[in-house]
N, C-alpha and C positions, 0 to 999 in steps of 0.2 A: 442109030442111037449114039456110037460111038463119035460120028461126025456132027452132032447137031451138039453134043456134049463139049466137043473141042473149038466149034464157032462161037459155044458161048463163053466159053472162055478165054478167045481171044478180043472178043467186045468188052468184056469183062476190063480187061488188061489193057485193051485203047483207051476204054475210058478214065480209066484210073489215071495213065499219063496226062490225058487231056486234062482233067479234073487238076493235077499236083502244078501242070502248067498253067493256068490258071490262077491258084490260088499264088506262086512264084510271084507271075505276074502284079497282082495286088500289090502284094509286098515291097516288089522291088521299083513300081511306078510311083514317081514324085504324086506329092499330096495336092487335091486343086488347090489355085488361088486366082480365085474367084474377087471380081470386082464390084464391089454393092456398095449403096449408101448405108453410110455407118450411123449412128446414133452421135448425138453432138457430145464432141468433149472424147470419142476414142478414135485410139489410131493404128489400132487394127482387131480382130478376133480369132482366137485361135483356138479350137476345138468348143467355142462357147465361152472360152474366157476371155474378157479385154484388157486389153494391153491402151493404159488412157491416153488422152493426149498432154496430158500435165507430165506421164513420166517418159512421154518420147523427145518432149521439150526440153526436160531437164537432162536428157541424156544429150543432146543434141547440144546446149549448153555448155555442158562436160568438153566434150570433141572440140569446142571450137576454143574453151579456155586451156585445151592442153596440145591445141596445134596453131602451128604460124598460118597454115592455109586456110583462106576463106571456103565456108560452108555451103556449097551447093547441094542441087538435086539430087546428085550420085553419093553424095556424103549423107546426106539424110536418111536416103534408101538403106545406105550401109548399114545407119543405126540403126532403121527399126528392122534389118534383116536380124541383126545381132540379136533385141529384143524379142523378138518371134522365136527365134532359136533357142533362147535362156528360158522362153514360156515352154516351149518344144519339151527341153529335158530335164525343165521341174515336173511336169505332166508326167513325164516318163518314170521319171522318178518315185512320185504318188503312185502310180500304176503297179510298180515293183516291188512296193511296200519300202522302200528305202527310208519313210518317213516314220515308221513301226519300226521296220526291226534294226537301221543303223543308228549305233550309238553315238557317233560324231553328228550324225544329220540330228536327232535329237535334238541334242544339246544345243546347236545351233540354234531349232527352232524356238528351242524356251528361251535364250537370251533374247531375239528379234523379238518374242512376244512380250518378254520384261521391259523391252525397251519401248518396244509400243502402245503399253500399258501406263509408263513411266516419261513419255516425250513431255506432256504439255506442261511438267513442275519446272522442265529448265528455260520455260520464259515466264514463270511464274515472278512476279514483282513482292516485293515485300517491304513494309514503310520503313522510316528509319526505329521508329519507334518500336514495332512490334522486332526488331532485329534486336535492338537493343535489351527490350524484356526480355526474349530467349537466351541473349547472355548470361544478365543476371541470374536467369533462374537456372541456368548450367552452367553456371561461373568455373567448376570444381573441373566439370570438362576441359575446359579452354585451358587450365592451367598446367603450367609444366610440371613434370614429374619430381623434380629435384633430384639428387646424385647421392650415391646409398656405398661407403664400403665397408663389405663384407665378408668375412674370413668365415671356414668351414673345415668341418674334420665331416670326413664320409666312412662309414661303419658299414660292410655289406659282407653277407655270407659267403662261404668258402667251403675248399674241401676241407682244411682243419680247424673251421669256426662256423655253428651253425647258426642261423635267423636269431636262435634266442641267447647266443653270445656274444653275437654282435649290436644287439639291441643294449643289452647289460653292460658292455662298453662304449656305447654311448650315452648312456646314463650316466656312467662313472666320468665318463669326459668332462660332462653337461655339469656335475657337478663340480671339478676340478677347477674349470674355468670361474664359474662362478664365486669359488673362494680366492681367487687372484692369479691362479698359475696360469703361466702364458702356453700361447698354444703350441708353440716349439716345445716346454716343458712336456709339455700332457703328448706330442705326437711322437717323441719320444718315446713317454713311459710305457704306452700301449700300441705302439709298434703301428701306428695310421697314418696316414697321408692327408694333407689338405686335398680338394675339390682339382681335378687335374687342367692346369693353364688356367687357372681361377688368377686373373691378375692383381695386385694389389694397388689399392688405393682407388678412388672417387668412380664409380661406375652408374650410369643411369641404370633403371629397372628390369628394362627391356634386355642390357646386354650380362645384366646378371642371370637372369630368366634362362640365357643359352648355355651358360654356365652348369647351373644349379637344377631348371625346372621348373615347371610351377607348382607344385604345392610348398619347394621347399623357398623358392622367392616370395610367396603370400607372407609364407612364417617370418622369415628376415624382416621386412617389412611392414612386420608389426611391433618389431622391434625400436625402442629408443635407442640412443647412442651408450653404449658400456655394459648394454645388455646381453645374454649370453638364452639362447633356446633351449624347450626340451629337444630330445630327439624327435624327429620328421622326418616320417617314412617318405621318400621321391624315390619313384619305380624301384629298384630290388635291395635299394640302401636304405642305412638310416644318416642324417646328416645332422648335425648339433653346430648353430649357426653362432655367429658371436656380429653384433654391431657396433665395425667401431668407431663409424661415424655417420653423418649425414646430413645434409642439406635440404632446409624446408623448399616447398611447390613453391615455384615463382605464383605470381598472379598479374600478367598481362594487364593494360589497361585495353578497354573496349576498341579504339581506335586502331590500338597494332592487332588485333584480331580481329578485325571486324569483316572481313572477306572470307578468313575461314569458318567464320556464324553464317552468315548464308549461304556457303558451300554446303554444311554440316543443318541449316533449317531447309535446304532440298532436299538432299539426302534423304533426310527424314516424313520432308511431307512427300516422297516417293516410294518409300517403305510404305507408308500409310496408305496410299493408293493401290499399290501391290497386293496388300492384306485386304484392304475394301476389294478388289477385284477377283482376289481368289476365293473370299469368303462367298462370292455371288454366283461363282461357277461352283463353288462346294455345296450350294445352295438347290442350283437346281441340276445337279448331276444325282445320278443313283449308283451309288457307291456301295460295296454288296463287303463284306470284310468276313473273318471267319469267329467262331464266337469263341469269347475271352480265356484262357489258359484258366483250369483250375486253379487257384491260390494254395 
């Protein structure tokens, strides 16, 4: 018993080797490539999927526009070895979930697919006429911003002033200002500081914005010239704007914009297409969400 127990465990044990050499083998053996008539229009297959002959040609294209040597046989193999290989380790890729779980691989694939949802608007033609009516009717667009300067006192809590002392002196600023004291008087009297590297004189919107913020550049901005703000909370301050000058929106005529109108009527009818194609895959997807937070 004892010997017929121990033969079988060495068959056991052969086989197991045999078996792991075996599958090694599989693994470590090149893949066939096998020679068959293709289907017209591809230029090779590779697990099922083709590799066409439009994008072996454009690769092929490529090689000869970025070399001085003329394109033979052995050059052309090369490229569609290359392309075989790039199918090779996008496959592999899939396989590995690289397409789920990496965040760079992602995001790659939604931009290729915005772009390929988005290709046919950039040969899209547009009359002169119909360029023209989309000016008009977004004339305010096209127009430049004009140049805005603007002085600030910033009011923000502290260890020996709190949220609502700070707000109370900017009150009192907002009104100081308003009866003519200037703003060296009032920063003075209340011991605050102008808006820190806040430049003075003539600044577009934009470079006030990095300044200031935006809720507190809205408020300047709605300002006329010699006008003086309430206080406006921007993140943990309050800031009391004064304007003391400014320069109306240019208005472009048609001709000197008229290239960034149909840059900007792409754009847009690209968006548009964007939205029409997600709204169609929102369409027929089954989208499960969780139900609404009690109010």
């Amino acid at each position: 018993m004892k010997s017929h127990s121990k033969r079988t465990q060495i068959l056991l044990a052969v086989g197991m080797v045999v078996g792991l050499a075996l599958a090694l083998s599989s693994i470590l053996e090149p893949g066939s490539n096998s020679r068959v008539q293709l289907p017209e229009g591809v230029a090779a297959v590779v697990n099922g999927s083709e590799i066409s002959q439009e994008s072996f040609e454009s690769a092929v294209r490529f090689l000869a526009a970025d070399s001085n040597k003329l394109i033979g046989q052995a050059e052309r193999r090369h490229v569609l070895d290359r392309l075989i290989e790039e199918e090779l380790l996008v496959q592999r890729a899939v396989e590995l979930g690289l397409d789920l779980k990496d965040k760079s691989v992602r995001n790659r694939l939604v931009r290729a697919m915005i772009e390929t949802i988005v290709s046919g608007v950039d040969q899209r033609q547009f009359t002169d006429e119909e360029v023209e009516a989309f000016f008009l009717k977004n004339r305010d667009f096209f127009s430049g911003a004009g140049r805005v300067w603007v002085r600030s006192l910033r009011f923000a809590a502290s260890e020996e002033h709190s949220d609502m002392e700070a707000l109370a002196s900017a009150r009192e600023a907002s009104a100081r200002l308003r009866q003519g004291e200037s703003i060296e008087t009032v920063t003075e009297a209340l011991g605050v500081s102008s808006s820190p590297s806040m430049p003075e004189g003539m600044l577009p919107p934009a470079k006030v914005r990095e300044y200031l913020g935006p809720t507190p550049t809205r408020a300047a901005l709605d300002l006329n010239a010699g006008e003086v703000s309430d206080p406006v909370r921007g993140g943990s301050a309050y800031f009391v704007l004064k304007m003391v000058a400014r320069t109306p929106p240019s208005s472009p005529s048609f001709a000197a914009v008229e290239p960034q109108v149909r840059a900007e009527m792409r754009k847009r009818a690209g968006d548009e297409q964007l939205m029409a194609y997600l709204n169609m895959l929102r369409n027929r997807a089954e989208i499960r969400l969780p139900p609404p937070e009690p109010s």
